[in-house]
N, C-alpha and C positions, 0 to 999 in steps of 0.2 A: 262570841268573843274571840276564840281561836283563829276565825278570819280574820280580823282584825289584825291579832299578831302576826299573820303570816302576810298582811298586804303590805304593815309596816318593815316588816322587816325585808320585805323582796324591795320594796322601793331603796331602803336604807344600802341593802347591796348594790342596786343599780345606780345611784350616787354615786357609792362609794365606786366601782367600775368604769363611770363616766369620767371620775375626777380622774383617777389613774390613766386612763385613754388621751384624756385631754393634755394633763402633765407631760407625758410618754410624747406626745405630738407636736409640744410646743417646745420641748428643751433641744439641745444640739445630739449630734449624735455619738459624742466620748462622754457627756453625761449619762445620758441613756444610757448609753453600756454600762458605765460605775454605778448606776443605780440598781440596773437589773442585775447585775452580779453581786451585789451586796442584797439584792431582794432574795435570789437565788438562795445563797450561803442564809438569810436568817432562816426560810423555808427549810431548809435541811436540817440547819438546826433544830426546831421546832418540829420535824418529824424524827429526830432521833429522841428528844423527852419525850413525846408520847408514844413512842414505841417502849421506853424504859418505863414509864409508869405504867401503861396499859399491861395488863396479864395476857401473854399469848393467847389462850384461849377463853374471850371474853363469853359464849355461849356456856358454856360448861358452868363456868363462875356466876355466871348469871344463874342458870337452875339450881345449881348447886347451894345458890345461899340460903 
């Protein structure tokens, strides 16, 4: 069953990276740039919360609990 989940979920990625390639290939290229830099900025975003919720040191918290 576990293969399973992982064949779906590798295709489900590979879609999803097609579509973006595709996207990426077909628009102009001052779109493409306003996209990637607004892709950019949420990616940061999104690594500053989980830098804030994540506990610096996740090993320790992990044995520790």
């Amino acid at each position: 069953m576990a293969i399973k989940g992982k064949t779906i979920a590798a295709l489900l990625v590979g879609a999803a990276v097609g579509a973006t390639v595709t996207y990426l290939l077909t628009t102009d290229k001052e779109t493409r740039k306003e996209n990637m830099d607004k892709l950019k900025n949420k990616i940061a975003d999104l690594k500053l919360k989980l830098a804030k919720d994540m506990p610096q040191d996740i090993e320790s918290e992990i044995f520790n609990s």
